[in-house]
C-alpha positions as CSV (number, residue, x, y, z in Angstrom):
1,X,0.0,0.0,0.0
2,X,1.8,3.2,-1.7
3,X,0.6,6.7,0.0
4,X,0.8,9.9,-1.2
5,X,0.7,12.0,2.2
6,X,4.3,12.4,3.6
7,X,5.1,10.6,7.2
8,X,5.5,14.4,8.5
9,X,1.8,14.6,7.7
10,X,1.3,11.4,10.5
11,X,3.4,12.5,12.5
12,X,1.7,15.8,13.1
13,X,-1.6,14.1,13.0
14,X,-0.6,11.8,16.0
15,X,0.7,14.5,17.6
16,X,-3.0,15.9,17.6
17,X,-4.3,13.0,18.2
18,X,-2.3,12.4,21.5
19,X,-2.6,15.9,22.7
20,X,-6.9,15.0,22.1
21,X,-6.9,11.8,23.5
22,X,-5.0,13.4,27.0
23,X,-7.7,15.7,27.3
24,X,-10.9,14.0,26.3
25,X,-10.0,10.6,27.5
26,X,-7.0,10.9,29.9
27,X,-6.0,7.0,31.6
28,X,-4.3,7.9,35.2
29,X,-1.5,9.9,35.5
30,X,1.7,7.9,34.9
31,X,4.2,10.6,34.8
32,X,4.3,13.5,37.7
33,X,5.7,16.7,37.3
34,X,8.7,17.8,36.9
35,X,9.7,14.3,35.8
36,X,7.4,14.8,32.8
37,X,10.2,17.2,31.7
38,X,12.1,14.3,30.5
39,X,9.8,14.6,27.6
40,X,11.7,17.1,26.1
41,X,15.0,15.2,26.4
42,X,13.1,12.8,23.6
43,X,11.7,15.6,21.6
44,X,14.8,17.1,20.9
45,X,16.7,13.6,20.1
46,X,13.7,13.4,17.9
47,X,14.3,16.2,16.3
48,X,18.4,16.2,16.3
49,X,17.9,12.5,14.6
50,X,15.9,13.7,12.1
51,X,17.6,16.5,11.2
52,X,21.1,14.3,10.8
53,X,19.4,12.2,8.9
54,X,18.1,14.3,6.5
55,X,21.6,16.3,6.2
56,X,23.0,12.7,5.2
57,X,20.8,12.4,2.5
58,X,21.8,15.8,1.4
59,X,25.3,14.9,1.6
60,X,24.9,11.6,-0.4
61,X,23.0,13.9,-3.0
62,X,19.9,10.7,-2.7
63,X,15.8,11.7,-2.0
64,X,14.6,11.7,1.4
65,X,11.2,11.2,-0.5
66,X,9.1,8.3,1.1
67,X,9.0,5.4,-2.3
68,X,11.3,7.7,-4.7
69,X,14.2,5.6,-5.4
70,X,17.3,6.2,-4.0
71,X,20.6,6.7,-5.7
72,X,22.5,6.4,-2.3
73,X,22.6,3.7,-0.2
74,X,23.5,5.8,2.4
75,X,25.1,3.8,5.8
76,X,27.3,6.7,7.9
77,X,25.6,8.9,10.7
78,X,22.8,8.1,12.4
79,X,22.5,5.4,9.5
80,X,25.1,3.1,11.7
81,X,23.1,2.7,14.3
82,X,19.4,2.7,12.9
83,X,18.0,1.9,9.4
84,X,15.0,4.0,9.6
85,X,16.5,6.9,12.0
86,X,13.5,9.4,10.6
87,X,10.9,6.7,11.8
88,X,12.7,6.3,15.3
89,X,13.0,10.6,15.3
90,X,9.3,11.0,14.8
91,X,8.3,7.8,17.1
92,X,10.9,9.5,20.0
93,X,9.4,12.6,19.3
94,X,5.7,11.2,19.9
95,X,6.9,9.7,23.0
96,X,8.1,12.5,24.6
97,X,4.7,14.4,23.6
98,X,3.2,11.7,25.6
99,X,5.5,11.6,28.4
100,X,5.2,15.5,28.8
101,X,1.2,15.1,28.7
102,X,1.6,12.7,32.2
103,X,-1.6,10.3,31.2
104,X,-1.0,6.9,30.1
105,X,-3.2,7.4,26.7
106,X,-1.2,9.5,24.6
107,X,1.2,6.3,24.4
108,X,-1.6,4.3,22.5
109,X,-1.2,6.8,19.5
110,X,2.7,6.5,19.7
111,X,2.2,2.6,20.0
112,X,0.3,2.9,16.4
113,X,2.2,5.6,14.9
114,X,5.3,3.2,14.9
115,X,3.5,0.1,13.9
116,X,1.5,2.1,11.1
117,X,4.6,3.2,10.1
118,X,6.6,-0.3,9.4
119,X,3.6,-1.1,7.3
120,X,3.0,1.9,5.5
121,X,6.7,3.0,4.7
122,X,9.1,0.8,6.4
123,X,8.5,-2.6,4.7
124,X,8.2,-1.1,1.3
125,X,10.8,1.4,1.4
126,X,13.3,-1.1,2.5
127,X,12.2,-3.6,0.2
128,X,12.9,-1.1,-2.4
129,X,16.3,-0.8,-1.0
130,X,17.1,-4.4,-1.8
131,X,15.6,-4.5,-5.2
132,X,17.8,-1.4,-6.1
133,X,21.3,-2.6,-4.2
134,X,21.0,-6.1,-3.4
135,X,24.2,-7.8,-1.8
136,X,25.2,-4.4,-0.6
137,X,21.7,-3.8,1.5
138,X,22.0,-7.4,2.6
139,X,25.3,-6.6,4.2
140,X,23.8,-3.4,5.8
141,X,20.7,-5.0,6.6
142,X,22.6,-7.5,8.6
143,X,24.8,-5.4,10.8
144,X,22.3,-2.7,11.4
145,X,18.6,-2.9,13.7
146,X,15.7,-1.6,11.8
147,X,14.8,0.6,14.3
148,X,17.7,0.5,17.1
């Protein structure tokens, strides 16, 4: 299943979602302030991963477009150490949103944003990514975690 709406466009979606679901549906408080604060610590590693990543693709001169194919198999930065570091950016961001909202169900839409995403983009895009360099993304795909 190909989509035409960018995973920015879920991610901000979810993002609404959580902050709706803590205020018209709140599940106990898990978090307490100020340890809800931590929040931020994973906003901002969501945001710093994302932001490497995307300056990686620049540097490889490849598409950061979702299903475009890629010219780049690109494997240094935040690519050692995840294979999908936007995914895990945007999933750590949504986590912190819910750790900073303190209830237990903002972590339901974070739960499906991740698993929505394997399905929607994930599986595909790195599918794509063995079609297009074979041996070479088995060798990555091998040594490096999907997520982390």
């Amino acid at each position: 299943m190909k989509t035409k709406l960018m995973p920015t466009t879920y991610l901000l979606v979810a993002i609404l979602l959580s902050i709706a679901l803590h205020y018209l549906m709140p599940i106990m408080d898990v978090i307490h302030t100020p340890w809800n604060l931590f929040g931020l610590v994973l906003v901002v590693f969501g945001i710093w991963i994302n932001i490497s990543a995307d300056q990686a693709f620049k540097r490889s001169k490849t598409t950061v477009k979702p299903f475009d194919v890629s010219s780049v198999l690109v494997q240094d930065g935040v690519f050692r150490f995840s294979r999908n570091p936007m995914y895990l950016g945007f999933t750590s961001i949504l986590l912190g949103v819910s750790i900073l909202l303190t209830s237990l169900s903002p972590y339901i839409i974070a739960i499906v944003f991740a698993v929505s995403m394997d399905f929607i983009y994930i599986r595909i895009e790195e599918r794509m990514l063995g079609d297009e360099f074979g041996d070479e993304w088995a060798k990555y795909r091998s040594r490096v975690r999907k997520w982390i």
